[in-house]
C-alpha positions as CSV (number, residue, x, y, z in Angstrom):
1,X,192.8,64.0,141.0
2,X,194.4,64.9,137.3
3,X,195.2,61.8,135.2
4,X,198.2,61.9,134.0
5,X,198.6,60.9,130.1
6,X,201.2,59.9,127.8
7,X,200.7,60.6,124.5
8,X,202.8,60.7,121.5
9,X,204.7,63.5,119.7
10,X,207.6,64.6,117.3
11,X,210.1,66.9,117.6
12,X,207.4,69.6,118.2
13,X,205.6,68.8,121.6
14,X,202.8,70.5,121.1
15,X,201.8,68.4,117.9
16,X,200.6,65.3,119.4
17,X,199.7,63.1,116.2
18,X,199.1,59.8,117.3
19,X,195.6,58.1,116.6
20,X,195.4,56.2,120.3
21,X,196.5,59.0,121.8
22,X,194.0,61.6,120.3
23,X,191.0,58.6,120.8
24,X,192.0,58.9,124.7
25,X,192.3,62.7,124.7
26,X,188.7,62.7,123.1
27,X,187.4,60.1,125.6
28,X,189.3,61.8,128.4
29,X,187.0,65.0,127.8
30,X,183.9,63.2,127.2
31,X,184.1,62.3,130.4
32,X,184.8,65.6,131.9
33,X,187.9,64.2,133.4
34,X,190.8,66.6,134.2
35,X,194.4,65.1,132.5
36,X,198.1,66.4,132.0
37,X,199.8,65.7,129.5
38,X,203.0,64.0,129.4
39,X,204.5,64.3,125.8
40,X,206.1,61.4,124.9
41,X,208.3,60.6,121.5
42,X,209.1,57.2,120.1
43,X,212.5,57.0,121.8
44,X,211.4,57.7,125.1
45,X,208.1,55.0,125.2
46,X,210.0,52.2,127.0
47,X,210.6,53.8,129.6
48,X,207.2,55.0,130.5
49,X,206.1,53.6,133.7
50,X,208.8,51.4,134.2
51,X,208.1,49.9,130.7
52,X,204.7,48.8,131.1
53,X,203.9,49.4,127.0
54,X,205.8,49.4,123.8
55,X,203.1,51.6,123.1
56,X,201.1,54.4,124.0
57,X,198.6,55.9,125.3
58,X,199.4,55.2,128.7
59,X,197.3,56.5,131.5
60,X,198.3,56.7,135.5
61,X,194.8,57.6,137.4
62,X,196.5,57.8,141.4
63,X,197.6,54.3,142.0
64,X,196.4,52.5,138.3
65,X,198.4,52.6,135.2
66,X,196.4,51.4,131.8
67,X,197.8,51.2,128.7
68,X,196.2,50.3,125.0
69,X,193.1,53.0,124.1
70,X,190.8,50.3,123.9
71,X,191.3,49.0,127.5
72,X,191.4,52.8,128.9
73,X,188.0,53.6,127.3
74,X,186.8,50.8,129.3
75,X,189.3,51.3,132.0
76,X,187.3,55.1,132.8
77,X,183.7,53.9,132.1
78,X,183.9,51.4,135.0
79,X,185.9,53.8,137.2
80,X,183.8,57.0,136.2
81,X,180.1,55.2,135.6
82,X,178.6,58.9,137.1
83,X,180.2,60.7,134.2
84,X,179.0,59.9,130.4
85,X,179.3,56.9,129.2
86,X,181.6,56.6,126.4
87,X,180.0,53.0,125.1
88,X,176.6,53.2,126.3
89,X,176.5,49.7,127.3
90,X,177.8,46.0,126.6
91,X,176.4,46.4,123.1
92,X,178.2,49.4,122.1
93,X,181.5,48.1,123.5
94,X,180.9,45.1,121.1
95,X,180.2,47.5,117.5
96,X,183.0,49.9,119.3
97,X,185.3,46.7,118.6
98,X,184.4,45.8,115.4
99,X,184.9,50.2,114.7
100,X,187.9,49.8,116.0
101,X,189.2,46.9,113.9
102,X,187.8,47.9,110.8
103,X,189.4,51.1,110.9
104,X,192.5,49.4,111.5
105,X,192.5,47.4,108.6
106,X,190.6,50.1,106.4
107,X,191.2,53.3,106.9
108,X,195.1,53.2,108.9
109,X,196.4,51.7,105.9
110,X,196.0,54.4,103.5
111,X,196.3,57.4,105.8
112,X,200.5,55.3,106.5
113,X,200.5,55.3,102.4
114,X,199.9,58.7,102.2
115,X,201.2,60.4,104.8
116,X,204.3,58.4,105.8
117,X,207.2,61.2,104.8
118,X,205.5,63.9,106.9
119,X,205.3,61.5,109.9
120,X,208.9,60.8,109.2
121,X,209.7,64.9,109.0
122,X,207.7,65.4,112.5
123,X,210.5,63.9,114.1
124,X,214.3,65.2,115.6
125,X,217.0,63.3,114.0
126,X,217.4,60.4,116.5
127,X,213.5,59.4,116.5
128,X,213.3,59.8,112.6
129,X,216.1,57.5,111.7
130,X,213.8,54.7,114.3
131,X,210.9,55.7,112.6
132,X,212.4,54.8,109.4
133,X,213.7,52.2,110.0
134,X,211.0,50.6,111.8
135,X,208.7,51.3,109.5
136,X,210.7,50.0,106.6
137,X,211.4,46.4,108.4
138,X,207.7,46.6,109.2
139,X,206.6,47.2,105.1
140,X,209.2,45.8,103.5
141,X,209.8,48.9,101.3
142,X,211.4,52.3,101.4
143,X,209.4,54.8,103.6
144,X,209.4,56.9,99.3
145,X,208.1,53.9,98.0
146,X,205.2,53.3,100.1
147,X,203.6,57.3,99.6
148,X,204.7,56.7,96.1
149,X,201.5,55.0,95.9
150,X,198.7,57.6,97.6
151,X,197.5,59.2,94.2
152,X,196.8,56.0,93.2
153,X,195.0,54.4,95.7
154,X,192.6,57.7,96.7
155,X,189.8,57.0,94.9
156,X,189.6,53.5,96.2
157,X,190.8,54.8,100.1
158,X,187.5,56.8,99.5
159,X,185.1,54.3,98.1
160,X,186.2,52.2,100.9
161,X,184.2,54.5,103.5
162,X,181.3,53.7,101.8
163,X,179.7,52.2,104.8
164,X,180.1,55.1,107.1
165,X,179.3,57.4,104.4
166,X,175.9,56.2,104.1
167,X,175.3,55.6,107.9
168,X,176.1,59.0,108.9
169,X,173.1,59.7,106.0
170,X,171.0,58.7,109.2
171,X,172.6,60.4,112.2
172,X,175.4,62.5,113.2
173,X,177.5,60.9,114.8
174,X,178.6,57.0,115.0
175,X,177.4,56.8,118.5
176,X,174.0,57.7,117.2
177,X,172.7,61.5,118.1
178,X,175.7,62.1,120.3
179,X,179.1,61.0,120.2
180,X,180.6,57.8,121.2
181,X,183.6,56.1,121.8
182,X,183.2,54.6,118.4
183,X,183.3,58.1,116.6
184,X,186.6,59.0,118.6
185,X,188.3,55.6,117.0
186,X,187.5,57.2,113.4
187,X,188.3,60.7,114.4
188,X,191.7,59.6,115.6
189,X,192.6,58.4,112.5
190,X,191.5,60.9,110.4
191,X,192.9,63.3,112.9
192,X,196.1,61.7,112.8
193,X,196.2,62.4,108.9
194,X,195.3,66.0,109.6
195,X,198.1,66.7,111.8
196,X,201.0,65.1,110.1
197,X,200.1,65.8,106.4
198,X,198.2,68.5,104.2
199,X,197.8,66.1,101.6
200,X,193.9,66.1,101.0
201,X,191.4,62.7,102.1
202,X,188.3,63.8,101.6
203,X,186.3,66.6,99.6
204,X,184.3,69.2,101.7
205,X,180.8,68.3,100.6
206,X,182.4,64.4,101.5
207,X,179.3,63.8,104.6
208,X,182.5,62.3,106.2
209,X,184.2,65.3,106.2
210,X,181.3,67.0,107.7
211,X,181.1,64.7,110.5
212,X,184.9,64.6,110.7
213,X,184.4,69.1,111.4
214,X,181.6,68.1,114.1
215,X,184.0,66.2,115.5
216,X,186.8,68.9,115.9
217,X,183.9,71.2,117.4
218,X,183.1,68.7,120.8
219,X,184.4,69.5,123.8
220,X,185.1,73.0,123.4
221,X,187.0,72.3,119.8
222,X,189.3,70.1,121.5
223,X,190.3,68.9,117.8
224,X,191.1,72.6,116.9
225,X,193.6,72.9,119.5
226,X,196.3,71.8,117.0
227,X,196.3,72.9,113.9
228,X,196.0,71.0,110.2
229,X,199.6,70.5,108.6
């Protein structure tokens, strides 16, 4: 049975952007589960599935409809246990947490600083002007005033990845010497900034960055699919 997946785009539905929605495409084909996507832009979220998010992603798999990434990671490694496992186990659902909040509050912050207008310019007229104006209420600033801070706050945006910096030093990927659900929580991000923004994160010889291009390679270059702003 194909899951049927909501995920977020702009005024181009073939861009999907969002940093949920691209951890749950990775974790969908991790799984080696077959999905259709159901484009879905900012305007249009409260009414999927009879308003069951504010959000997405939103999954329906036959009869169940799961929203949040988090709880859909977990969601298909309890309904899919014959398939690989996309925590390897109660501990990595614990560290997959703590990824998943300190990404939040380390690296989502800078990647809205400094790409904020493009997001904005990804949209048709009636989503950008909620976009805007959500945002603003939300940062208390004009969507201009909050990128006219990115050149500034680079250096420290990259110092602040020391820690995964020095652990992928030791291993590939997050997840250890394959791929987790951990690594798709980073990869979403930084995914999310390639997609909306040229603007540049990270140097190539960056070990981040490295990772970051293994990550566009798995499942058949999923990644690669859509192409860098």
């Amino acid at each position: 049975m194909t899951i049927l997946f909501y995920e977020l785009v702009g005024r181009d539905t073939a861009r999907p952007f969002s940093p949920h929605c691209w951890k749950i495409a990775m974790a969908l084909a991790h799984k080696g589960l077959t999905s259709s996507s159901m484009p879905t832009r900012f305007l249009e979220v409260p009414a999927v599935e009879g308003g069951v998010s504010k959000t997405v992603p939103v999954i329906r798999d036959g009869d169940k409809v799961v929203a949040d990434s988090f709880s859909i990671a977990l969601y298909l490694d309890e309904a899919y246990p014959d398939r690989p496992t996309l925590f390897g186990g109660e501990g990595g659902k614990a560290m997959a947490r703590f990824i998943e909040r300190w990404s939040q509050l380390t690296i989502h912050p800078y990647i809205t600083t400094a790409a904020l207008m493009d997001l904005h310019a990804m949209q048709d007229n009636d989503n950008a002007a909620y976009f805007r104006a959500s945002r603003e209420q939300r940062l208390g600033k004009r969507l201009e005033e909050v990128m006219a801070a990115r050149d500034a706050g680079l250096a420290g945006f990259r110092a602040s990845l020391e820690p995964l910096r020095s652990m992928l030093g030791y291993q590939p990927f997050i997840g250890g010497a394959s791929p987790l659900f951990t690594d798709y929580i980073v990869f979403g991000a930084l995914q999310w900034a390639r997609i909306a923004s040229p603007y540049r994160l990270l140097e190539d010889s960056d070990v981040v960055a490295q990772w970051f291009e293994r990550c566009l390679d798995l499942h058949q270059g999923l990644g690669r699919t859509v192409a860098a702003a």
